[in-house]
C-alpha positions in Angstrom: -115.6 39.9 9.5 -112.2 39.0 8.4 -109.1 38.8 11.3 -105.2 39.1 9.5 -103.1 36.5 9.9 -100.2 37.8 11.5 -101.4 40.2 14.1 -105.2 39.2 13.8 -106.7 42.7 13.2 -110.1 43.2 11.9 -111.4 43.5 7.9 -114.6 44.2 7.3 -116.3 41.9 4.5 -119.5 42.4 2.5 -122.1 44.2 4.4 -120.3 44.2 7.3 -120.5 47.8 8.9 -117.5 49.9 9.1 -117.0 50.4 12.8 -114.4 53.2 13.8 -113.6 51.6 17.0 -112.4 48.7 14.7 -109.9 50.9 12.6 -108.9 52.6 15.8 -108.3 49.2 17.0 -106.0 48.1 14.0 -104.0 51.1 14.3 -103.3 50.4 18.1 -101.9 46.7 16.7 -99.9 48.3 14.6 -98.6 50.9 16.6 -98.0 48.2 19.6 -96.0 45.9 17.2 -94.2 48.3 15.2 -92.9 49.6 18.9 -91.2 46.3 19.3 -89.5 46.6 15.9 -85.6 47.4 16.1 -85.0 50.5 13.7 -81.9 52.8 13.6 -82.5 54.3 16.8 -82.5 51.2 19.0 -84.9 48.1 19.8 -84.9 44.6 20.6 -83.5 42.4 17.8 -83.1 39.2 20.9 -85.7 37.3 19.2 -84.9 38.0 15.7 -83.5 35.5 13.0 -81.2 36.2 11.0 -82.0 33.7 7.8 -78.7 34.8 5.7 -75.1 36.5 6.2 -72.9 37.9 3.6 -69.8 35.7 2.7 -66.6 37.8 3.7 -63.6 36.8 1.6 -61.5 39.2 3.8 -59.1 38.4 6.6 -59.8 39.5 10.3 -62.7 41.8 8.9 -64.2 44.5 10.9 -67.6 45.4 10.9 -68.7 48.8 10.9 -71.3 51.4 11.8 -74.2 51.2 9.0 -74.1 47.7 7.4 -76.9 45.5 7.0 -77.6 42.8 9.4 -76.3 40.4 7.5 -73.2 42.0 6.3 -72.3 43.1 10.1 -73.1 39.2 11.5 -71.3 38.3 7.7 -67.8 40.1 8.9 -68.5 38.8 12.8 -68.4 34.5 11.7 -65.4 35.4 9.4 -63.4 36.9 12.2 -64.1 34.0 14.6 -63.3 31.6 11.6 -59.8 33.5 11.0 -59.2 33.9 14.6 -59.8 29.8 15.2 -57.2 29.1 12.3 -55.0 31.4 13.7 -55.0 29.7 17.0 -53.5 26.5 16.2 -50.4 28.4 14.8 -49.8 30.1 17.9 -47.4 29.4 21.2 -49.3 30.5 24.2 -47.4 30.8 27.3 -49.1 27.5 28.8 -47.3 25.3 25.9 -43.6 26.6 27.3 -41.1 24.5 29.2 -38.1 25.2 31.0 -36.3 21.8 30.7 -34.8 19.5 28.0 -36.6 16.7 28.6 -39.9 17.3 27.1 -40.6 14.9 24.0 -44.7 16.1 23.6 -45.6 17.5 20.5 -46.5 21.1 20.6 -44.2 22.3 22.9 -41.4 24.9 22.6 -38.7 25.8 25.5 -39.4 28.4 27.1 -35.5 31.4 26.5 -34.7 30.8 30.2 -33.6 27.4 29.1 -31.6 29.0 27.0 -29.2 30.2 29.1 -28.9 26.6 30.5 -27.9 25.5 27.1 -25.4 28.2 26.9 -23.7 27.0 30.0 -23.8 23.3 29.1 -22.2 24.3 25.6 -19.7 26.7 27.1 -18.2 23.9 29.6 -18.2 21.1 26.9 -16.2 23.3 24.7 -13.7 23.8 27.6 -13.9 20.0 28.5 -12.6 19.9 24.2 -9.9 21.7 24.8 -8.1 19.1 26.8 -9.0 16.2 24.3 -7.3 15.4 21.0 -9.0 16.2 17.7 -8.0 15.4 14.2 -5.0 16.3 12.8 -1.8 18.3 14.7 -2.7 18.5 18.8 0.0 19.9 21.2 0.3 19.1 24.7 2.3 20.4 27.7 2.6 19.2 30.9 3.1 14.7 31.6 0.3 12.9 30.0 -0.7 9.6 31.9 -2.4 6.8 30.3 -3.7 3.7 33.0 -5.0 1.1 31.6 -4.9 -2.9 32.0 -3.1 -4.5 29.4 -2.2 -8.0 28.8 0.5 -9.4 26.3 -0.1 -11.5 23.6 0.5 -11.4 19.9 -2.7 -8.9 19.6 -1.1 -6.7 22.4 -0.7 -4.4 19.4 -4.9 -4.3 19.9 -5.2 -3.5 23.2 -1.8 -1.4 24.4 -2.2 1.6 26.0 -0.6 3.2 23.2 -1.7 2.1 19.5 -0.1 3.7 16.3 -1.4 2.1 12.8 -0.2 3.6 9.7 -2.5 3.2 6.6 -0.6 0.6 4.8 -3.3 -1.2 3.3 -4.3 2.7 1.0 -0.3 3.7 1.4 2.4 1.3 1.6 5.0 3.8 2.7 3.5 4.3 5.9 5.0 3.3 8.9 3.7 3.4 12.1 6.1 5.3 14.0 7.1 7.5 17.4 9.2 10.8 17.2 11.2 11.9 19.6 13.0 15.6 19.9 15.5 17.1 22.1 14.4 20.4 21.2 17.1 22.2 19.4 19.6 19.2 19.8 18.6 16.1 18.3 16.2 14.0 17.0 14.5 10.9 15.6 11.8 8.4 14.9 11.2 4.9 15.6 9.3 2.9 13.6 7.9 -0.7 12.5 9.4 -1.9 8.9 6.6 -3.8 7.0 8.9 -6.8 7.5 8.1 -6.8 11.3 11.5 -5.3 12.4 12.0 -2.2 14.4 13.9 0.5 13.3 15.3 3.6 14.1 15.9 6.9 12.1 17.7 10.1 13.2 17.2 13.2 12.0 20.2 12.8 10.2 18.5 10.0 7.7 21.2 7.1 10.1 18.5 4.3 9.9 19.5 1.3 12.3 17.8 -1.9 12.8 16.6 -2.8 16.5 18.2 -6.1 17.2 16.2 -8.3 19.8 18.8 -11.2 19.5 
């Protein structure tokens, strides 16, 4: 008597007599095993291995109702695989601050800050307003300077005040003060680029500042 490999049911060999209790004993086997056998209406696949899966060249698949094994399992390790390089591209909530002072890579601020940012720009633009910027500024109202100053002959350095014309790119500039008497009169006074003081009315009456 011969005994299968696999489920170690009973072949009869040479003379051996034919016994039915022997066939009805192979077909139990069979019907036992096939029992534990997942088919389309259900069954336990827990122990089963799965040797190959399709490759999925698609993004995010979705499996569906009727694939293979290996094409449904296929679309499953794609998905994960999409879904863990997706990951590192997203901002979850956890990686948001509400400050300015965060320098760790991977962080954004978080739009509540952004109203905090509003408000700082808003009063440094006001804070501008008051300051000089390049080119023509007006100003109303007395304008105080207070400074320490000493004199010496680099006072010109350190005055409160310091007006330098571009004479080294433009050699008709002088360094100069105007004054107006709005509607009335008017004039300028400057420094000569032979060290004298001068004044000029808005007439064009240039006089020379005498110290002596």
């Amino acid at each position: 008597m011969k005994y299968t490999q696999n489920l170690n049911m009973k072949i009869p060999e040479g003379e051996d007599p034919i016994e039915i209790t022997d066939i009805t004993d192979n077909f139990e086997t069979i019907d036992t095993e096939m029992a534990k056998k997942a088919d389309s209406t259900g069954g336990d696949i827990s122990n089963t291995t799965i040797k190959t899966v399709d490759t999925i060249s698609a993004e995010f698949p979705i499996p569906s109702a009727g694939e293979s094994s290996k094409t449904f399992l296929g679309k499953v390790k794609k998905f994960i695989q999409d879904f863990n390089d997706f990951k590192t591209g997203i901002l979850t909530l956890g990686h948001l601050v509400n400050n300015g002072q965060t320098t760790e890579p991977g962080f954004a601020l978080d739009a509540r800050y952004g109203k905090t940012l509003y408000d700082l720009y808003a009063q440094l633009n006001a804070n501008l307003n008051n300051k000089a910027s390049l080119g023509t500024n007006g100003y109303s109202g007395r304008q105080i300077i207070n400074a320490a100053s000493g004199v010496g002959n680099q006072s010109y350095l350190s005055a409160q005040v310091s007006i330098r014309a571009p004479y080294d790119i433009n050699q008709a500039a002088r360094a100069m003060i105007g004054f107006e008497n709005k509607d009335r009169n008017a004039g300028a006074l400057y420094l000569e680029d032979d060290g004298r003081l001068k004044w000029i009315s808005h007439e064009g009456v240039v006089k020379v500042i005498d110290w002596t």
